[in-house]
ROTORTOR-409051 format. One line per 4 residues: number of its first residue (from 1); for each residue x, y, z of C-alpha. Coordinates in steps of 0.1 Angstrom, whole numbers, m for minus. Example, Ala and Ser with C-alpha at 12.3 -4.5 7.8 and 13.67 -1.06 7.14 Angstrom:
ROTORTOR-409051
1	123,m45,78; 137,m11,71 .
END
This chain:
ROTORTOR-409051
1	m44,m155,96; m53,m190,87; m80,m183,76; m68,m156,50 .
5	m52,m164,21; m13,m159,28; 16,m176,11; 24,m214,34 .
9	56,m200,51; 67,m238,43; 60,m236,7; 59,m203,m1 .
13	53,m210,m40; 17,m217,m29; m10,m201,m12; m23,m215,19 .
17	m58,m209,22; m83,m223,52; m58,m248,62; m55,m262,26 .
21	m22,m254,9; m29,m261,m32; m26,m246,m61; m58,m228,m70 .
25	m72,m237,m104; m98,m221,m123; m120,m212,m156; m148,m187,m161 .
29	m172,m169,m184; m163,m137,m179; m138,m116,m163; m159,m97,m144 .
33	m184,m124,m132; m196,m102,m105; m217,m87,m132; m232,m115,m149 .
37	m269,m124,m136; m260,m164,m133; m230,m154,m112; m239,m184,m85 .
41	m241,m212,m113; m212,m210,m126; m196,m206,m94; m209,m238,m81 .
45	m200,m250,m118; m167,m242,m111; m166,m261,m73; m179,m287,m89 .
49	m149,m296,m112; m122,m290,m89; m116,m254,m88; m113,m224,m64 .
53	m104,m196,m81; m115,m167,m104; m104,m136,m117; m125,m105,m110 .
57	m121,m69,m131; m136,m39,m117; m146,m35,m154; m177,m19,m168 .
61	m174,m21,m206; m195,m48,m218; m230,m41,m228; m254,m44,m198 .
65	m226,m40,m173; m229,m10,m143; m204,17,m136; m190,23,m97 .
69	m202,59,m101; m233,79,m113; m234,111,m133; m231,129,m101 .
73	m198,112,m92; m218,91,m66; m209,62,m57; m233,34,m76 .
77	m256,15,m56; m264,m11,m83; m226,m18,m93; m208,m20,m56 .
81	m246,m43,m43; m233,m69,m79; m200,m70,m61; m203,m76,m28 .
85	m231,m101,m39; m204,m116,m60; m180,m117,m31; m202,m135,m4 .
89	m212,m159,m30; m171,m167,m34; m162,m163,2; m195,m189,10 .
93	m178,m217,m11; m140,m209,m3; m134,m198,m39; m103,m171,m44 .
97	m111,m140,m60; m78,m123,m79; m97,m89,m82; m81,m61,m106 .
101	m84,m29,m93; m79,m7,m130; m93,m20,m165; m73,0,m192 .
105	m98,m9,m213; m121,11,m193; m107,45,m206; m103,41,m238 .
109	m121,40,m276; m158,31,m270; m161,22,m233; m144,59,m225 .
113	m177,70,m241; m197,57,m217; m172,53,m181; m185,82,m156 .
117	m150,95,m154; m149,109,m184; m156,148,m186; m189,147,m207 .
121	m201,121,m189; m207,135,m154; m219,173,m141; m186,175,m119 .
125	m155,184,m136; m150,196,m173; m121,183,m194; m99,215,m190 .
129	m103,210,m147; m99,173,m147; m68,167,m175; m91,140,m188 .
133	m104,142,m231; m135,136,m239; m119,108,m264; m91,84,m268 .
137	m93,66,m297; m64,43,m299; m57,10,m280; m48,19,m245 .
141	m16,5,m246; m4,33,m266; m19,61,m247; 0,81,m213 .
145	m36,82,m199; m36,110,m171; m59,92,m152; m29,66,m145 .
149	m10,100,m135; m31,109,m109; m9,99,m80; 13,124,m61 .
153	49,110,m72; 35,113,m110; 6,145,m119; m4,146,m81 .
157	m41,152,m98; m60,155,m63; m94,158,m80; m91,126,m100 .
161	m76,109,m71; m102,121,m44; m126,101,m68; m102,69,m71 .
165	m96,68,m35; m138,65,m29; m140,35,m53; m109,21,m36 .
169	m122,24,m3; m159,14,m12; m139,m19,m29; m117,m24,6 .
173	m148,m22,29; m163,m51,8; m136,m71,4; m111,m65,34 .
177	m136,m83,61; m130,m117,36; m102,m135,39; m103,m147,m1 .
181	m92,m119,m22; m60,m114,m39; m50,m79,m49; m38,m71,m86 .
185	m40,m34,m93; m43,m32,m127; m49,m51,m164; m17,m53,m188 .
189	m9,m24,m177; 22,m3,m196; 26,30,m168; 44,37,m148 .
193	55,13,m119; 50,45,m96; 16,45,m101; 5,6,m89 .
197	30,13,m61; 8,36,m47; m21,16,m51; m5,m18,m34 .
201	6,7,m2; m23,23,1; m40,m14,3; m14,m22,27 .
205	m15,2,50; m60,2,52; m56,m35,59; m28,m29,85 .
209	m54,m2,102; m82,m29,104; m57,m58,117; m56,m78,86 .
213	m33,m85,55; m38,m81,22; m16,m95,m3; m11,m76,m39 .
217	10,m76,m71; 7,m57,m103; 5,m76,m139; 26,m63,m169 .
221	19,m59,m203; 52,m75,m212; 48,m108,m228; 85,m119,m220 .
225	91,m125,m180; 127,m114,m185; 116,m80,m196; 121,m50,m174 .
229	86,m42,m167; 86,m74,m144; 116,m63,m119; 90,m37,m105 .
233	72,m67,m90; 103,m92,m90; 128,m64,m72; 104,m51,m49 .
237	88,m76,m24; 81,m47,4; 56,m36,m23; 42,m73,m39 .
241	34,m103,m22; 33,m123,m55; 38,m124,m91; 15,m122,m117 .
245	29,m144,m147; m1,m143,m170; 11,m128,m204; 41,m155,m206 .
249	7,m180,m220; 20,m156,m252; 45,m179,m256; 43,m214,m270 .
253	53,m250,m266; 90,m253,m251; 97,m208,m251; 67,m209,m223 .
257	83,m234,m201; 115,m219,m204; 99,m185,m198; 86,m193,m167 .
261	117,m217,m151; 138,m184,m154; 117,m166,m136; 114,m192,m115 .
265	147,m190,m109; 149,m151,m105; 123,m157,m73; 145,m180,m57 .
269	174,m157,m63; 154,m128,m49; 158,m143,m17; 121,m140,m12 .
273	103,m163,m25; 65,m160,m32; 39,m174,m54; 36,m172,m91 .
277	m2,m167,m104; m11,m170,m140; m49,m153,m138; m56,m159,m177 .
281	m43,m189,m198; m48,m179,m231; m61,m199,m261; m90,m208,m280 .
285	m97,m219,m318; m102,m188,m336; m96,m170,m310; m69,m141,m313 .
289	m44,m153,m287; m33,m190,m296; m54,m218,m306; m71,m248,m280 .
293	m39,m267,m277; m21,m242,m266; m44,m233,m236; m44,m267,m227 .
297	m6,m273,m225; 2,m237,m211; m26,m249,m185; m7,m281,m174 .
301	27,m268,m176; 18,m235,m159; 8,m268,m126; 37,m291,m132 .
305	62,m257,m138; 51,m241,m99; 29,m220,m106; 6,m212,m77 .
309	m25,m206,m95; m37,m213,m133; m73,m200,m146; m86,m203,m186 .
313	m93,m171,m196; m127,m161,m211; m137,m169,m247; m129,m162,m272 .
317	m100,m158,m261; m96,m185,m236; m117,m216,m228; m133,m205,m199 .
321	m154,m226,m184; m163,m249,m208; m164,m287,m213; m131,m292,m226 .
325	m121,m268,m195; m139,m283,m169; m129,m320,m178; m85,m306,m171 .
329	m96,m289,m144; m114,m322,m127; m78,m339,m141; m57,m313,m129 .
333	m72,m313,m97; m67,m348,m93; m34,m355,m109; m20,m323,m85 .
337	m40,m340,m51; m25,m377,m57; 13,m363,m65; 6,m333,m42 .
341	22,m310,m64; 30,m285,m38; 56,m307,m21; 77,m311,m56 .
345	93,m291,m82; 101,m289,m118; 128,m319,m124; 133,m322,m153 .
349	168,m342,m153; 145,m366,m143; 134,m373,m177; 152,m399,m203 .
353	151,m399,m239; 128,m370,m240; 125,m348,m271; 116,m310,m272 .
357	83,m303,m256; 78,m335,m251; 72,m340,m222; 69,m319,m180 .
361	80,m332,m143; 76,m319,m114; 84,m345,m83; 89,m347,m46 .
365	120,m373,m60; 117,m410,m39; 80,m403,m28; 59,m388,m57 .
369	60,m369,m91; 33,m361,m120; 43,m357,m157; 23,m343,m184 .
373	26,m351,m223; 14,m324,m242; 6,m346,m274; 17,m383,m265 .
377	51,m399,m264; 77,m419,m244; 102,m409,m217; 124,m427,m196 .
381	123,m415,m158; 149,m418,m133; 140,m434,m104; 152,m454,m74 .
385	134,m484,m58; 103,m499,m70; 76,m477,m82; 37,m475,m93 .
389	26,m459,m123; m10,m445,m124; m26,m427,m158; m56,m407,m158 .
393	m78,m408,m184; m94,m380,m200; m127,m397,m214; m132,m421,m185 .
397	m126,m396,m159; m105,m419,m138; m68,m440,m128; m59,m468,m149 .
401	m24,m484,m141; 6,m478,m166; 37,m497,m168; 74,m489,m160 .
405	83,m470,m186; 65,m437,m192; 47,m444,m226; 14,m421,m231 .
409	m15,m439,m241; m23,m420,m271; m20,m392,m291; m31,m356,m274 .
413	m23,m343,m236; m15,m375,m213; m12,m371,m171; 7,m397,m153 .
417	14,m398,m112; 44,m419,m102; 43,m428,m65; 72,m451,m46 .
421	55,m490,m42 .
END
């Protein structure tokens, strides 16, 4: 067990992972690194700067990419030999791997064309045997897929699911035997919860067979946390070990942190409280989800709000790994090991004088807490007994010493620890 990834019974916001309770931070290319040829660089990119965690799709519809089956239905040699490359590279330097079982975007418009599930695409079932077209031509968000059907509370479609239950089991005998895998079953997904329910249990009860655990959620399409799509995860902690908070990055400035205190809030409620991952922090100039500035704050205030995990999506609609990404995560990596952000929580009351957005907290109160400007300012911070002020700086790469009050040294995102002298 300790060397699995498992929530720290003592701060169960956070994952404890090889005797290192953090939160995991990350940035990548691609969403499905495990087919990219320079997989190993940019993982030991990534371990570089600080992080230890990537997001992994069991997607196939990029150009170049390999499908998990042939024509024949067969399971496919060159696509499962990418990934369990992709996870011993991972497991080797102690990186977490939040793998998606189902990619909506798989089955539908033009990768549908080319994904050996559909009908004309393999020599085993036809579209009248399967309940699968040959073509779905909108955005899969506004499709009832059958193939999200399949399981026996919804369509009970035993030919489609005999064929999902060998890619799930070729996927569990990979990944089970590691300890660094997370478990999300699908991408933005809109159906129905019955379906990932299934999914999560039927991880559950392989890895109970084998003797190990296995810890899964399911991530939403909803963009607002309070939505109802999020009490089948919230409500339903016999099913999900943790939340997957991701699509609240669709909200901006002050809204985001809000967003995610309430949930927050809901967790601790719950009476079970787990951790909060946020797989893909959205933003990127031109990209189509938010511009640079907002991945960067949404980044910082996912770390200083309790979030368990924090990862820059892929460009263009994230920053992936990049320079710009790689020089927070080296900062947020620091700032988060010298305040140890797992030991506080968001406080804001802590903050004087401070104006909308203007500034985060999170603290341990009388030992330690970080606060992040998103674009400069001032705030006052309550605090007993003498204290020490440390800034990081962004160009330099390093601490410099601040003063009493909290007064950013510029314009543009500022990090500050404040430790008891």
């Amino acid at each position: 067990m300790t060397d699995r990834i498992h929530p720290d019974p003592q701060r169960p916001f956070y994952w404890r992972f090889r005797g290192s309770t953090r939160p995991l931070m990350g940035g990548s290319s691609e969403d499905n690194l495990f087919q990219q040829p320079e997989v190993e660089r940019e993982l030991d990119a990534l371990l570089a700067v600080g992080g230890d965690y990537v997001r992994c799709t069991l997607s196939s519809r990029d150009p170049g990419n390999a499908w998990p089956f042939t024509a024949d239905l067969k399971l496919n040699d060159a696509y499962w030999g990418r990934l369990d490359r992709f996870l011993a590279l991972a497991d080797e330097r102690g990186i977490v791997v939040q793998v998606e079982l189902w990619d909506r975007f798989d089955f539908a418009r033009e990768p549908w064309l080319d994904n050996p599930f559909n009908p004309m695409n393999n020599r085993v079932y036809t579209a009248a045997g399967s309940g699968l077209a040959e073509s779905y031509d909108l955005h899969p968000g506004r499709i009832d897929h059958p193939f999200f059907r399949s399981v026996p509370d919804l369509d009970g479609n035993d030919l489609l699911l005999s064929y999902q239950h060998a890619q799930v089991d070729r996927l569990l005998g990979l990944a089970l035997p590691r300890g660094n895998l997370l478990y999300c079953m699908d991408n933005e997904t809109h159906v129905s919860p019955l379906w990932g329910r299934y999914w999560s249990l039927y991880i559950k009860e392989r890895a109970a067979r084998e003797g190990v655990g296995a810890c899964t959620t399911e991530m939403w399409d909803d963009h607002d946390l309070a939505g109802p799509q999020h009490a089948n995860t919230l409500d339903h902690p016999e099913t999900y070990d943790f939340l997957d908070v991701s699509q609240n990055t669709h909200q901006r400035r002050q809204r985001h942190w809000d967003h995610l205190q309430a949930m927050r809030r809901r967790v601790v409620d719950s009476g079970k409280v787990r951790p909060m991952n946020n797989v893909k922090v959205y933003g990127c100039d031109g990209g189509p989800h938010g511009d640079t500035c907002n991945a960067v704050h949404a980044f910082w205030r996912n770390m200083i709000g309790g979030c368990a995990s924090f990862r820059f999506h892929r460009p263009p609609t994230g920053l992936g790994l990049g320079g710009l990404a790689r020089r927070h995560l080296r900062a947020a990596r620091a700032v988060s090991d010298a305040a140890d952000v797992t030991r506080c929580t968001p406080r804001q009351d802590l903050l004087l004088d401070r104006g909308e957005d203007e500034a985060y907290c999170c603290a341990d109160e009388g030992r330690a807490a970080a606060v992040f400007f998103p674009d400069g300012g001032s705030v006052g911070l309550r605090w007993d007994g003498p204290r020490r002020v440390r800034w990081w700086d962004f160009e330099a790469e390093g601490w410099r010493d601040g003063g009493p009050r909290l007064e950013a040294p510029g314009d543009g995102p500022a990090a500050a620890v404040v430790e008891s002298a």
